[in-house]
Backbone of each chain as ProteinMPNN parsed JSONL, in Angstrom:
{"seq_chain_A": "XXXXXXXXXXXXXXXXXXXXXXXXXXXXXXXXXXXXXXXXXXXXXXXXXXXXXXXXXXXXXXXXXXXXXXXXXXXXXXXXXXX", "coords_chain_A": {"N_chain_A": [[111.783, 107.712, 88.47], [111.37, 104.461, 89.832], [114.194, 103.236, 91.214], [115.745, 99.824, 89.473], [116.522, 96.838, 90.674], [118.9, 94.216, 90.399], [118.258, 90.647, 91.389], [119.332, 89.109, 94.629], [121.811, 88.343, 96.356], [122.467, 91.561, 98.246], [122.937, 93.737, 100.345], [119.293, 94.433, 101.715], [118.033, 97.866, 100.811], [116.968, 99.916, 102.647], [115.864, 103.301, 103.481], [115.678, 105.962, 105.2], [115.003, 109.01, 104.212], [115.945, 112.523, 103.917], [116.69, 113.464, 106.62], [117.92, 115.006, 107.715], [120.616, 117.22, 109.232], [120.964, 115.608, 111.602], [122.8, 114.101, 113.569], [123.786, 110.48, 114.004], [124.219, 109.813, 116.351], [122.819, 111.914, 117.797], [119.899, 111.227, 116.831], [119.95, 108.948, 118.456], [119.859, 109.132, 120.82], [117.671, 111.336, 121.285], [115.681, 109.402, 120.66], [115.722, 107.759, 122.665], [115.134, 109.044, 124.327], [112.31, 110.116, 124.098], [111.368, 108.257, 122.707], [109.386, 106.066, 120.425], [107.38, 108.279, 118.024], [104.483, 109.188, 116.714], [103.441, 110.778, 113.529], [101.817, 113.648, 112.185], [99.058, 114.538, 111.342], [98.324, 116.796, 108.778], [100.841, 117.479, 108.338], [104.086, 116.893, 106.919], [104.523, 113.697, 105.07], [106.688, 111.951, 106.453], [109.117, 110.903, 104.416], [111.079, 108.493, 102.386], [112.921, 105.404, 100.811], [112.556, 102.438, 99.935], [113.037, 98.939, 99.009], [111.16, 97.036, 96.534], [108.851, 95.115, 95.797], [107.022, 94.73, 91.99], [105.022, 94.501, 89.313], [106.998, 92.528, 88.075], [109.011, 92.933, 89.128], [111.677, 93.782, 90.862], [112.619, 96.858, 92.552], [114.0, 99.801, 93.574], [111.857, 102.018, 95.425], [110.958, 105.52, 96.166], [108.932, 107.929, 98.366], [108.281, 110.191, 97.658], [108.962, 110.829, 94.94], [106.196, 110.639, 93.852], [105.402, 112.426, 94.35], [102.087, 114.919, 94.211], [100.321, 112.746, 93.304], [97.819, 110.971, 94.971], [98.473, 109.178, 97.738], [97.923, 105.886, 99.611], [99.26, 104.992, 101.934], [99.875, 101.57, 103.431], [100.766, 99.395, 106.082], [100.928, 96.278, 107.528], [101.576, 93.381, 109.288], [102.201, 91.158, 108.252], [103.33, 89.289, 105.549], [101.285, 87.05, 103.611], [99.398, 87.09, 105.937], [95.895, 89.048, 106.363], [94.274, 92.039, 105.05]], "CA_chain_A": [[111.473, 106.306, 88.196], [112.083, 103.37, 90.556], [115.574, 102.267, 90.404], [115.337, 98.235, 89.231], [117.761, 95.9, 91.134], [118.52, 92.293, 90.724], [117.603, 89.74, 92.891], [120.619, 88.76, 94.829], [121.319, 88.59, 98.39], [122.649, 92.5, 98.794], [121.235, 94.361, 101.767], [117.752, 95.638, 101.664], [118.215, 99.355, 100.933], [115.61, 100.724, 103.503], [116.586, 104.177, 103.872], [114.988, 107.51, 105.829], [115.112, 110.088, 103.182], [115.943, 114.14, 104.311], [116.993, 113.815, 107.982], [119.625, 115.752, 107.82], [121.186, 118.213, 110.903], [120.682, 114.932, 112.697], [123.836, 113.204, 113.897], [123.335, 109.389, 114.334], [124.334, 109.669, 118.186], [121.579, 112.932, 118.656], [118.748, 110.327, 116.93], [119.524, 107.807, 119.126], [119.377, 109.841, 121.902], [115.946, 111.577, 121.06], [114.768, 108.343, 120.036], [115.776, 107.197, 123.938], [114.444, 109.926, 125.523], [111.018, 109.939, 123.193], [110.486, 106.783, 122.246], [108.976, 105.963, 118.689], [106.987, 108.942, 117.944], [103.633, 108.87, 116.008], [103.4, 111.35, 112.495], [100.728, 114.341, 112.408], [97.805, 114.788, 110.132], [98.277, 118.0, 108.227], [102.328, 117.429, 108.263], [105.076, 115.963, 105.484], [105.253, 112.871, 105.206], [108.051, 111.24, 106.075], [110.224, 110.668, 102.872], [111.859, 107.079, 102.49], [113.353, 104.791, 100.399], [112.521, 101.326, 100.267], [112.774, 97.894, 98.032], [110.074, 96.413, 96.717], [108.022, 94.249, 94.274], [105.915, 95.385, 91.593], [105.018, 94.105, 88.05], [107.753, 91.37, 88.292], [110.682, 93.11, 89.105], [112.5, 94.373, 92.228], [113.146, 98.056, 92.323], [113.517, 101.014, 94.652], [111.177, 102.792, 95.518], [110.466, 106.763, 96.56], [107.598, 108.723, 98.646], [108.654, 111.711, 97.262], [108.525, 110.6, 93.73], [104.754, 110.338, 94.181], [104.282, 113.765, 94.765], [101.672, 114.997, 92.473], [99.742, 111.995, 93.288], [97.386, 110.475, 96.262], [99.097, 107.712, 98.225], [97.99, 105.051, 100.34], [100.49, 103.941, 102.292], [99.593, 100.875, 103.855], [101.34, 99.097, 106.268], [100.285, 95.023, 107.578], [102.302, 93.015, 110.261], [102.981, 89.854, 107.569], [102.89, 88.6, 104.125], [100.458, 85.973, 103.837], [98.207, 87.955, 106.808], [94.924, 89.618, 105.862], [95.16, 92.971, 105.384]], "C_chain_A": [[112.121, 105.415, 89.248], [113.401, 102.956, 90.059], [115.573, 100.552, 90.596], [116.703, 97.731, 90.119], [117.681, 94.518, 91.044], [118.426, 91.478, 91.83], [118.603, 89.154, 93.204], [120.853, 88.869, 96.469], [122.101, 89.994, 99.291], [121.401, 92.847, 100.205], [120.444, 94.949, 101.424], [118.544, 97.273, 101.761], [117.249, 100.341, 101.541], [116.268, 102.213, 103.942], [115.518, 105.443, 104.368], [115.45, 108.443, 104.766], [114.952, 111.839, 104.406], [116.154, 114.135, 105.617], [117.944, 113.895, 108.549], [119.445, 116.631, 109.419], [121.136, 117.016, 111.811], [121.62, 114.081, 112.466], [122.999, 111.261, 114.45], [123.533, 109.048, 116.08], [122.778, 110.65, 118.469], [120.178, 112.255, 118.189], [118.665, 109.469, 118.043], [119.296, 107.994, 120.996], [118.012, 110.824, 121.763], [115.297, 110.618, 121.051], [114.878, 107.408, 121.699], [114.665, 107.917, 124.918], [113.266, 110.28, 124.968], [109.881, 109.253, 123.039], [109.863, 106.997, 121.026], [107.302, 107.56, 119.22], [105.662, 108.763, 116.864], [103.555, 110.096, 115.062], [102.011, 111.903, 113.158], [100.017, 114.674, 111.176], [98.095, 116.426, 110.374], [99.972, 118.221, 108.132], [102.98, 116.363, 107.515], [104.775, 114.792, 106.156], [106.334, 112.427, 105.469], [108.913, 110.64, 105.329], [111.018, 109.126, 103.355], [111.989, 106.884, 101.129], [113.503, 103.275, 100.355], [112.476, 100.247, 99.178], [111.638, 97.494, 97.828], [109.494, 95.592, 95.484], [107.07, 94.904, 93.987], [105.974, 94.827, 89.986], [106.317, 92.959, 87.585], [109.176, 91.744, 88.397], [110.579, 94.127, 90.42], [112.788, 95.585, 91.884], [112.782, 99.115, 93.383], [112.843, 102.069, 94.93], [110.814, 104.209, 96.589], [109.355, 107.333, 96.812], [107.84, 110.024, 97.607], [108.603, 111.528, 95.738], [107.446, 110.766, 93.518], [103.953, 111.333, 94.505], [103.357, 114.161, 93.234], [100.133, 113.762, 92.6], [99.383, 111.431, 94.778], [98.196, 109.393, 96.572], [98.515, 107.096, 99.162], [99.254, 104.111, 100.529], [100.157, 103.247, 103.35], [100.783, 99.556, 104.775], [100.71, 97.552, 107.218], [101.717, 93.87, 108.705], [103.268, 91.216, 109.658], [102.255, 89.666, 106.492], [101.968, 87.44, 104.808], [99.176, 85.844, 105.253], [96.885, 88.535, 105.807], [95.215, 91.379, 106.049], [94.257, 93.801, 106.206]], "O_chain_A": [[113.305, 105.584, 89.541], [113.71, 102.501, 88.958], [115.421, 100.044, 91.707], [117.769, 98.346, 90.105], [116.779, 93.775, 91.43], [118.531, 91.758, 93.025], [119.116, 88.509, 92.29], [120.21, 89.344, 97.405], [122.363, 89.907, 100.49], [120.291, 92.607, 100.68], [120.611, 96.006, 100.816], [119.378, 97.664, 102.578], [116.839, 101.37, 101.005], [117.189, 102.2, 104.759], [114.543, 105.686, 103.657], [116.674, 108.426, 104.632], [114.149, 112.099, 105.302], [115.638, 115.172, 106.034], [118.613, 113.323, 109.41], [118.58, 116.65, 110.295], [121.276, 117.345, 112.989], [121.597, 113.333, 111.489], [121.96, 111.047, 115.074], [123.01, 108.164, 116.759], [121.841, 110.241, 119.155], [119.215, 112.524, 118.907], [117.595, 109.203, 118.591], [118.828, 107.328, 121.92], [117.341, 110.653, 122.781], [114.141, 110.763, 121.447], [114.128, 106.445, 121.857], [113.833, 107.581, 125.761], [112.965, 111.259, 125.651], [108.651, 109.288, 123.091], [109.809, 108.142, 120.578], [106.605, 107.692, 120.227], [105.99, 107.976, 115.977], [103.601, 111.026, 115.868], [101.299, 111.377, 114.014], [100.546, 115.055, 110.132], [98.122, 117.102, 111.403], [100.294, 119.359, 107.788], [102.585, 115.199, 107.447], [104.721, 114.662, 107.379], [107.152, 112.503, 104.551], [109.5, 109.679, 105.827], [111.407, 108.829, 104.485], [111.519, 107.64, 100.278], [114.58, 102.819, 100.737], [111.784, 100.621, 98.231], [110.872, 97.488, 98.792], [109.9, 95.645, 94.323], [106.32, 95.522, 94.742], [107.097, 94.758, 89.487], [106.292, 92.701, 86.381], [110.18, 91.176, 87.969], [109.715, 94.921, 90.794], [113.304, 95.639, 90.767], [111.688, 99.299, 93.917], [113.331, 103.158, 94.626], [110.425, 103.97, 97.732], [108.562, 107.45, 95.877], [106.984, 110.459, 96.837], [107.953, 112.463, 95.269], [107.484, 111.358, 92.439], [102.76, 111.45, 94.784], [103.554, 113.971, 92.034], [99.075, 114.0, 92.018], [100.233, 111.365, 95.666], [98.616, 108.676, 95.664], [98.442, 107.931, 100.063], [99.874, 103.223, 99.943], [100.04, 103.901, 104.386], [101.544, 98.887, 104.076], [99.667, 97.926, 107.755], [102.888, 94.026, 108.36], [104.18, 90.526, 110.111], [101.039, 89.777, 106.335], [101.899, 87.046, 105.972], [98.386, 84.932, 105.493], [96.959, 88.426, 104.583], [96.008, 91.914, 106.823], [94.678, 94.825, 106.744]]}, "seq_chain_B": "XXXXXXXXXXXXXXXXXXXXXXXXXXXXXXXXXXXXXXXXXXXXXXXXXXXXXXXXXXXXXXXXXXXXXXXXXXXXXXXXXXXXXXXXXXXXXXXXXXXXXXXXXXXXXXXXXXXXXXXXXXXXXXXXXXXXX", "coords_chain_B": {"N_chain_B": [[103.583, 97.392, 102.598], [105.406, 95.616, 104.87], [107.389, 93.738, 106.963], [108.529, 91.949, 106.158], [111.029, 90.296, 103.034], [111.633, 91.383, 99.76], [111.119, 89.132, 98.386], [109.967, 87.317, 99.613], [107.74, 88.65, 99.206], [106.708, 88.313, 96.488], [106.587, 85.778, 95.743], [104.014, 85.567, 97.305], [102.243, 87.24, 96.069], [102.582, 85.769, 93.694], [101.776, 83.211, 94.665], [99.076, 83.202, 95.979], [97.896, 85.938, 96.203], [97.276, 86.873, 93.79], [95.905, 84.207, 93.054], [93.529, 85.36, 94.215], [92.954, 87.522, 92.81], [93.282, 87.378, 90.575], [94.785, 88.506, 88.958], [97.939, 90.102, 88.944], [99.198, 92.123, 91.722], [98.432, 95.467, 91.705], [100.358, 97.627, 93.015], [103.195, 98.947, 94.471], [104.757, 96.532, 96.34], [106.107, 97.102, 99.378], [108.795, 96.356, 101.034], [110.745, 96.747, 104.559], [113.185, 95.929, 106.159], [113.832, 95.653, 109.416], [112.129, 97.511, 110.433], [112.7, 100.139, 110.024], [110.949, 102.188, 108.498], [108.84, 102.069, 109.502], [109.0, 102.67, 112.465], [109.723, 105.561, 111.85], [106.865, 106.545, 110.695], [105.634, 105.532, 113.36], [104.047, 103.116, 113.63], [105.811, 101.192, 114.176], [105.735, 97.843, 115.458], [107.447, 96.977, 118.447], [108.062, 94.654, 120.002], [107.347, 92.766, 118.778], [108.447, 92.826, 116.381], [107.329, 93.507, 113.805], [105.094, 95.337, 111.61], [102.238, 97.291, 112.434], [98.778, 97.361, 111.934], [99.059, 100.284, 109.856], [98.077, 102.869, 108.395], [98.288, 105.357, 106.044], [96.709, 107.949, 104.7], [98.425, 110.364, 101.612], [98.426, 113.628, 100.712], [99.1, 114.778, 97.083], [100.548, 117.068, 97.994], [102.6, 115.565, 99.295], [101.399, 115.987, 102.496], [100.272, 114.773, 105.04], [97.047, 113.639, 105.062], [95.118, 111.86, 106.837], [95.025, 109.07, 109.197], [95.139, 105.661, 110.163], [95.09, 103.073, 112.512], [95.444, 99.876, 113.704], [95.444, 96.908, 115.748], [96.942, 93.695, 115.402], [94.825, 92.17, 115.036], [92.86, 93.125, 113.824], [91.106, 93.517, 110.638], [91.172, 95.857, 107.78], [88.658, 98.178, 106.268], [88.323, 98.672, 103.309], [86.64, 99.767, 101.948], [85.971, 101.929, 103.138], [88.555, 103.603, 103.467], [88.531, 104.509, 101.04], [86.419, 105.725, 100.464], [87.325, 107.648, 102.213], [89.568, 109.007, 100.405], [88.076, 109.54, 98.57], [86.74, 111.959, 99.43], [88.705, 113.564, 100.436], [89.491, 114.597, 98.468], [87.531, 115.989, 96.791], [87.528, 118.173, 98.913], [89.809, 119.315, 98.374], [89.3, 119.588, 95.853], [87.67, 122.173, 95.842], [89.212, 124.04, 96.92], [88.685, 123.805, 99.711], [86.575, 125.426, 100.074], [84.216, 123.668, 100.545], [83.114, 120.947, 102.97], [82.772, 117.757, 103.909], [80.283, 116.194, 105.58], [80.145, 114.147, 108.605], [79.771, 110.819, 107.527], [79.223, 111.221, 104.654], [79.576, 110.517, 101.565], [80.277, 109.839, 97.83], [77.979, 111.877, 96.327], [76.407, 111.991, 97.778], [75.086, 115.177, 100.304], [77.337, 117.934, 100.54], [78.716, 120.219, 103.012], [79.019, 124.373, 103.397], [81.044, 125.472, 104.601], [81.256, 128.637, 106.996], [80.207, 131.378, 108.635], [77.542, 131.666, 107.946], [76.872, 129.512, 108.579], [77.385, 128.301, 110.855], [75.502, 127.339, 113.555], [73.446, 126.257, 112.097], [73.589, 124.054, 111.172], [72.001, 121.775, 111.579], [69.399, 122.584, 110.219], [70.272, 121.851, 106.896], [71.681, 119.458, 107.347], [70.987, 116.285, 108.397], [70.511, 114.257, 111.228], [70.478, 111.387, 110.083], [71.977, 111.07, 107.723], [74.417, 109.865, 108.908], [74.601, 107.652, 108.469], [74.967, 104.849, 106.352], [72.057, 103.786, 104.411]], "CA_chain_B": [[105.186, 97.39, 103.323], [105.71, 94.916, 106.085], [109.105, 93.909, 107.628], [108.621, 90.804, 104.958], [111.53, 90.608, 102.324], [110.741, 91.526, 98.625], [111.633, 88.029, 97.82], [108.563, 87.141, 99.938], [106.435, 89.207, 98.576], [106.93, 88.061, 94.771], [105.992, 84.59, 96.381], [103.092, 85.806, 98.425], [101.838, 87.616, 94.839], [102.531, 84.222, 93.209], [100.779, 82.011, 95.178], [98.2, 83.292, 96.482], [96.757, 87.062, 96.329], [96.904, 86.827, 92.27], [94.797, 83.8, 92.764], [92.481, 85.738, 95.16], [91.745, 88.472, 91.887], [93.19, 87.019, 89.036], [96.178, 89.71, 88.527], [99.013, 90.54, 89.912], [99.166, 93.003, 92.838], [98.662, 96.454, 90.98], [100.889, 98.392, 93.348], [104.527, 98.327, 94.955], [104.844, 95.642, 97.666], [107.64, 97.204, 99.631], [109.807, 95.844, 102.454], [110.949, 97.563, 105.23], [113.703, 94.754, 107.028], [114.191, 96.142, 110.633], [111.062, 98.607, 110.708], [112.874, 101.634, 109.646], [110.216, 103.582, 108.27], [107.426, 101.685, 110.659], [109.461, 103.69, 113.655], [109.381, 106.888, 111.133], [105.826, 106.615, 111.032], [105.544, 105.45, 115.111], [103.25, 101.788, 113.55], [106.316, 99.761, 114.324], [105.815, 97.212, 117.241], [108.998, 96.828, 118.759], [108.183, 94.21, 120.963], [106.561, 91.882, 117.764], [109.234, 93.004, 115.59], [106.141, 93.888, 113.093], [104.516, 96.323, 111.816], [101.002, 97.359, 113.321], [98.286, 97.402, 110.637], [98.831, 101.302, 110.286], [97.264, 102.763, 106.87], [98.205, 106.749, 105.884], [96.546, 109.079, 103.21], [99.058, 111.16, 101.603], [98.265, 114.223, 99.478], [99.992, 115.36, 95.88], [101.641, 118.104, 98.374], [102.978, 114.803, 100.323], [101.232, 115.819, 103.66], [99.16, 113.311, 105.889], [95.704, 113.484, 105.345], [94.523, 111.074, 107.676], [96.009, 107.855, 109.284], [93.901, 104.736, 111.171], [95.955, 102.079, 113.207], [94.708, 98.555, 114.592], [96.658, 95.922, 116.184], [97.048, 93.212, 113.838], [93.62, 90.572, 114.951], [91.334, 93.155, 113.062], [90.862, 93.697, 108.908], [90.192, 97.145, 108.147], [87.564, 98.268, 105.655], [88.987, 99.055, 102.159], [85.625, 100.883, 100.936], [86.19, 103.331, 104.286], [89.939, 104.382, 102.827], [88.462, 104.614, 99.226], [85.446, 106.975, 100.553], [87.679, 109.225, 102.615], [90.466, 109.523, 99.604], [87.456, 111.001, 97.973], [86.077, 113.009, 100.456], [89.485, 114.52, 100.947], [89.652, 114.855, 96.679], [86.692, 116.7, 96.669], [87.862, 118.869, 99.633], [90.801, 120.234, 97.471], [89.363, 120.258, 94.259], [86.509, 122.788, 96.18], [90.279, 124.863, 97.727], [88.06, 124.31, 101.311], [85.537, 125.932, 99.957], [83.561, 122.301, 100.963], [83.242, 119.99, 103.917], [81.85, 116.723, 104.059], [79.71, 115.813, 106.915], [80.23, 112.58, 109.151], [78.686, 109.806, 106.632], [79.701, 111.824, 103.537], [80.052, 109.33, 100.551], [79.946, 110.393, 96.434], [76.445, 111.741, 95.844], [75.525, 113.37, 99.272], [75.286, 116.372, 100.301], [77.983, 118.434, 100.857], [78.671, 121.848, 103.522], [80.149, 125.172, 103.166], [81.519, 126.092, 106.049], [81.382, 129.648, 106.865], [79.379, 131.954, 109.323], [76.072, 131.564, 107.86], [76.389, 127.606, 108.681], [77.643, 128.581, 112.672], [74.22, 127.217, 114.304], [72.049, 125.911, 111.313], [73.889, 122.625, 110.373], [70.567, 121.093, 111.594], [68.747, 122.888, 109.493], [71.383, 121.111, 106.16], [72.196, 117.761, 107.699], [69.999, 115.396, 108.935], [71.662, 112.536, 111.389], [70.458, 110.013, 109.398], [72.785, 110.663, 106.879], [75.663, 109.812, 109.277], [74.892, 105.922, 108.795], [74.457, 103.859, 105.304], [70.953, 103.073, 104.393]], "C_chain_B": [[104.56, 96.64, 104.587], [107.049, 94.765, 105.971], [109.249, 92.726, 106.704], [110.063, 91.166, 103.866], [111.049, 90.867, 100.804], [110.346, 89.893, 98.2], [109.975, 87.456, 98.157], [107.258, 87.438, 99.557], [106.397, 89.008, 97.366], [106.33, 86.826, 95.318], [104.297, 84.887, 97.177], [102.065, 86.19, 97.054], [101.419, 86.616, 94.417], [101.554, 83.689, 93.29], [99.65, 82.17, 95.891], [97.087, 84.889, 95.985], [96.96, 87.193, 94.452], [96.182, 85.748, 91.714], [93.146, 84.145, 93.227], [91.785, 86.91, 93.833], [92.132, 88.203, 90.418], [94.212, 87.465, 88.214], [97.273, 89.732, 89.407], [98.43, 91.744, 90.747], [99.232, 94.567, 91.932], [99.244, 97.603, 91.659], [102.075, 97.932, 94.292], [104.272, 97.674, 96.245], [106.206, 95.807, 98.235], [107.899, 96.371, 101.016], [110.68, 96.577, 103.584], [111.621, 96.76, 106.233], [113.898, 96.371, 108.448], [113.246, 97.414, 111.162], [111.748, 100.001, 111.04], [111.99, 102.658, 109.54], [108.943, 103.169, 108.837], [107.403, 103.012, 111.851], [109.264, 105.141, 112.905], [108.349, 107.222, 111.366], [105.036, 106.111, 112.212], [104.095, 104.404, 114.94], [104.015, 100.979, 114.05], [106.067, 98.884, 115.574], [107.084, 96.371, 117.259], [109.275, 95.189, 119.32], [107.924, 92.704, 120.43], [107.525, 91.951, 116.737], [108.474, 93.039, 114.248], [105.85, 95.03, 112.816], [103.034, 96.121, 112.387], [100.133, 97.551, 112.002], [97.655, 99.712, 111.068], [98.728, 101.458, 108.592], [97.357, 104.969, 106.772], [97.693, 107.314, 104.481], [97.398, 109.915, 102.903], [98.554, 111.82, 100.342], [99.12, 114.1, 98.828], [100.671, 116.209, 96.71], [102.66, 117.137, 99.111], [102.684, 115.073, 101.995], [99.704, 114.857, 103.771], [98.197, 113.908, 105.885], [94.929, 113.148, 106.447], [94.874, 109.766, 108.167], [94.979, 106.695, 110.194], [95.238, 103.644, 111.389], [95.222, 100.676, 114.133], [95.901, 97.726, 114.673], [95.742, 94.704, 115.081], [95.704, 91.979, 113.728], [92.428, 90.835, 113.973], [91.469, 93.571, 111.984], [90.865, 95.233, 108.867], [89.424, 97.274, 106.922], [87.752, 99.44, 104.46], [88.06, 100.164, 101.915], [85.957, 102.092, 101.564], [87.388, 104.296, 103.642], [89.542, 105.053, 101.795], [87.449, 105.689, 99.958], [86.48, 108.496, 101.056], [89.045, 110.022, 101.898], [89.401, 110.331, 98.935], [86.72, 112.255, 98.302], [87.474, 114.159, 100.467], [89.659, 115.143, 99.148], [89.095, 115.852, 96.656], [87.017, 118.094, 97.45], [88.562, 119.827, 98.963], [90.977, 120.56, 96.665], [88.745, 121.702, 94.878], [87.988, 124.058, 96.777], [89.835, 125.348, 98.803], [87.199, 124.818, 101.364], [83.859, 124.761, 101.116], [83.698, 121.385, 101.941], [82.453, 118.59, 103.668], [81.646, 116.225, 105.284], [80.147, 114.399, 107.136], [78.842, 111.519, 107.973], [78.73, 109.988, 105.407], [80.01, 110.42, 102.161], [79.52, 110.128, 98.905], [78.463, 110.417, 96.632], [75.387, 112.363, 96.912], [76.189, 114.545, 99.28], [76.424, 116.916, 101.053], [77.708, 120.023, 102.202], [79.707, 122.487, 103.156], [79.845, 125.568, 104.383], [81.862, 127.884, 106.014], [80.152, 130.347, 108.331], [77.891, 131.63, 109.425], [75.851, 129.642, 108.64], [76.349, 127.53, 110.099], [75.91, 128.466, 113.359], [73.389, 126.738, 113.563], [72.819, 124.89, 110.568], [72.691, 121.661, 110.782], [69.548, 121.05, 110.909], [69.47, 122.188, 107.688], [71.559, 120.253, 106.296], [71.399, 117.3, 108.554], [70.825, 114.426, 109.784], [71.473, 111.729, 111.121], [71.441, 109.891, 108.369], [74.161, 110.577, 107.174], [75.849, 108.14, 108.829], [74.4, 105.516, 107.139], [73.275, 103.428, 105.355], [70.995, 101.585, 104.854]], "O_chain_B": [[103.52, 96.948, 105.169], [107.796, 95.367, 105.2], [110.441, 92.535, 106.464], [110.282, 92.376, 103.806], [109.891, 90.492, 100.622], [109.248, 89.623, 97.714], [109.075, 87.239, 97.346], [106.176, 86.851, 99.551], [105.753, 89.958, 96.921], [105.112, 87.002, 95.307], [103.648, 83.889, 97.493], [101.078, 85.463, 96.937], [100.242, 86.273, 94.522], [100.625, 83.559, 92.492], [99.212, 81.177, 96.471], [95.926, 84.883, 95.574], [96.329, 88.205, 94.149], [95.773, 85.751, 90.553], [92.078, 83.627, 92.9], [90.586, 87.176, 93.756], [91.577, 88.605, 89.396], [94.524, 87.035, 87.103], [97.287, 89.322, 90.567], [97.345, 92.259, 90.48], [100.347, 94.742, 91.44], [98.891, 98.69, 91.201], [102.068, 96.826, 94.832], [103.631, 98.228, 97.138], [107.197, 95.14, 97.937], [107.074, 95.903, 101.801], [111.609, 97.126, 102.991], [110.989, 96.656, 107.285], [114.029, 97.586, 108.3], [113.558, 98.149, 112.099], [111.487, 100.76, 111.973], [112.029, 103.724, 110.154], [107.965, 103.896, 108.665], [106.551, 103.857, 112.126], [108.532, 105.911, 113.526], [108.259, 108.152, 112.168], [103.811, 106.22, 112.151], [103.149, 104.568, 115.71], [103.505, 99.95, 114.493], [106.248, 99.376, 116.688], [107.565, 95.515, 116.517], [110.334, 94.583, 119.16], [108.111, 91.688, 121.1], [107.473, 90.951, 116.02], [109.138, 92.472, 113.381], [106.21, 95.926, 113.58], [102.637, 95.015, 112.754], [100.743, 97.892, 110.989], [96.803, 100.263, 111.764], [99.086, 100.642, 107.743], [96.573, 105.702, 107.373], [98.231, 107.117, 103.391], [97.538, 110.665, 103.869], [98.287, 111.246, 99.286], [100.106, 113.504, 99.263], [101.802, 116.31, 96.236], [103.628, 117.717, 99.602], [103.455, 114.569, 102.811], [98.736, 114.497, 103.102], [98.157, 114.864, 106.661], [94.164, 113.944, 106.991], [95.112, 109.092, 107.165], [94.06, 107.158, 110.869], [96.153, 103.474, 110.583], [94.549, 100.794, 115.157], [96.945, 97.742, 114.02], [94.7, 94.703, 114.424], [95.535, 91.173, 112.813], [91.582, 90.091, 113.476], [92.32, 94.45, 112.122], [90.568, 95.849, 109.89], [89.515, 96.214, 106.304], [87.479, 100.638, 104.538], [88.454, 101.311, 101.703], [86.2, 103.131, 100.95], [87.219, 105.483, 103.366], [90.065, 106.133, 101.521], [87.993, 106.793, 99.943], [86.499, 109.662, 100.66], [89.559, 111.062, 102.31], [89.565, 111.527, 98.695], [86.283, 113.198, 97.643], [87.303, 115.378, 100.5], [90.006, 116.308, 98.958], [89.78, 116.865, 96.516], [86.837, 119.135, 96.817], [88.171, 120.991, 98.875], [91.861, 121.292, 96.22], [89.373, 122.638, 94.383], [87.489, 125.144, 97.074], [90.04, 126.487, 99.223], [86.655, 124.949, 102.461], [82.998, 125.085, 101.935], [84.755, 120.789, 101.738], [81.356, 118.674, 103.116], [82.553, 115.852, 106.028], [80.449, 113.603, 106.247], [77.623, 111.581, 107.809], [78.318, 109.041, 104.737], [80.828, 109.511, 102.302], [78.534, 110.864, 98.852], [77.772, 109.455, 96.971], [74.271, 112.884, 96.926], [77.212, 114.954, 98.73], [76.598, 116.467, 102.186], [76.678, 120.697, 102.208], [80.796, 122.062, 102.772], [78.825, 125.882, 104.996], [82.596, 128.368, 105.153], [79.354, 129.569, 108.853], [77.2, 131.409, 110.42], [74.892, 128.966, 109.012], [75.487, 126.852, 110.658], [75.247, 129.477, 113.589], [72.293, 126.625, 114.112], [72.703, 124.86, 109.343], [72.571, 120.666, 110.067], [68.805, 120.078, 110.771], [68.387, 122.05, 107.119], [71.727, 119.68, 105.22], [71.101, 117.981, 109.535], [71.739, 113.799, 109.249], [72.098, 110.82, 111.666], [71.819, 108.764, 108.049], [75.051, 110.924, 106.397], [76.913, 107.52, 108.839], [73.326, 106.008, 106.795], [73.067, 102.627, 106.265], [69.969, 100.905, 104.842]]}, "name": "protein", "num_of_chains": 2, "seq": "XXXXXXXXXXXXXXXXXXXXXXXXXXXXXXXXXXXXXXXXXXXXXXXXXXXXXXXXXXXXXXXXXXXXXXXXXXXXXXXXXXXXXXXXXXXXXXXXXXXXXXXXXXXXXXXXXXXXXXXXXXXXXXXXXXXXXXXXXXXXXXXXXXXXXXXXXXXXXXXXXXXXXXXXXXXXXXXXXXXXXXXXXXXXXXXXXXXXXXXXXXXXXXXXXXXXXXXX"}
């Protein structure tokens, strides 16, 4: 289940889920020598953790919860944009 | 998910896209400050501090189906997502048994892929039924 949080001015809890063996120096060095990388059709998702609104309350939300079930995950460059 | 805060998006709900159908938003409006999981999934634009309008299918096993990406001037075409969630449905109720041809939508014809089909998909599929009446 989403965990609920109140509305308050903590930090966003945006988090990468499972990317472990990976030191935060050896990401940021792959991620130099790389550059942002694009995901492959027929391979995991990438697991996260992110805040969000839904039915009038704030709560965190899991890909991985969701298994079991289709997802569109949709992503849009601004609120109040078209999508 | 955009780089928007939730806060925004309860406002954005509010005032506008729950007067556009009448309801609230019937699925999570997440937030993603600093395009964490944009860069995960390689939509974020770095340079816009945005995301890119990037759009992924994910099965029940959680792998990527299928993914489409546009920079942010063009819409994309809801019915298209909704046909090829069921195209890929159908795919895995069938365990591959089933393909759906280019143009594929509920109610056409399906292929089985296999030897006998190797050279006689002409003879099965017509290219008219790549395009919408």
């Amino acid at each position: 289940m989403p965990e609920e949080f109140k509305a308050g001015c903590q930090r966003p809890s945006v988090q990468a889920n499972n990317v472990e063996e990976k030191t935060k120096e050896n990401v940021a060095i792959e991620s130099k020598k790389e550059g942002m990388s694009m995901v492959k059709v027929g391979k995991p998702a990438p697991d996260f953790t992110a805040p969000g609104f839904f039915e009038g309350k704030f709560a965190n939300f899991k890909l991985s919860e969701y298994l079991g079930q289709w997802v569109v995950l949709c992503f849009y460059p601004g609120d109040f944009t078209f999508v | 998910m955009s780089v928007d805060s939730v806060f925004v998006h309860k406002i954005w709900n509010e005032n506008e896209l729950s007067k556009m159908t009448g309801k609230d938003i019937p699925f999570p409006m997440l937030s993603d400050a600093g395009g964490t999981i944009g860069k995960m999934y390689g939509i974020y634009d770095e340079e816009g501090g945005v995301e890119t309008r990037g759009r992924f299918l994910i099965d029940p096993d959680g792998v990527i189906q299928g993914f489409e990406v546009l920079t942010p001037p063009v819409g994309r075409n809801v019915s298209e997502t909704l046909r090829q969630v069921q195209a890929f449905q159908l795919v895995r109720a069938s365990k591959g048994t089933e393909a759906t041809p280019s143009g594929w939508k509920p109610g056409k014809k399906v292929l089985k892929p296999g030897p006998d089909l190797v050279g006689n998909v002409w003879k099965e599929w017509k290219v008219s039924e790549a395009f919408d009446e």
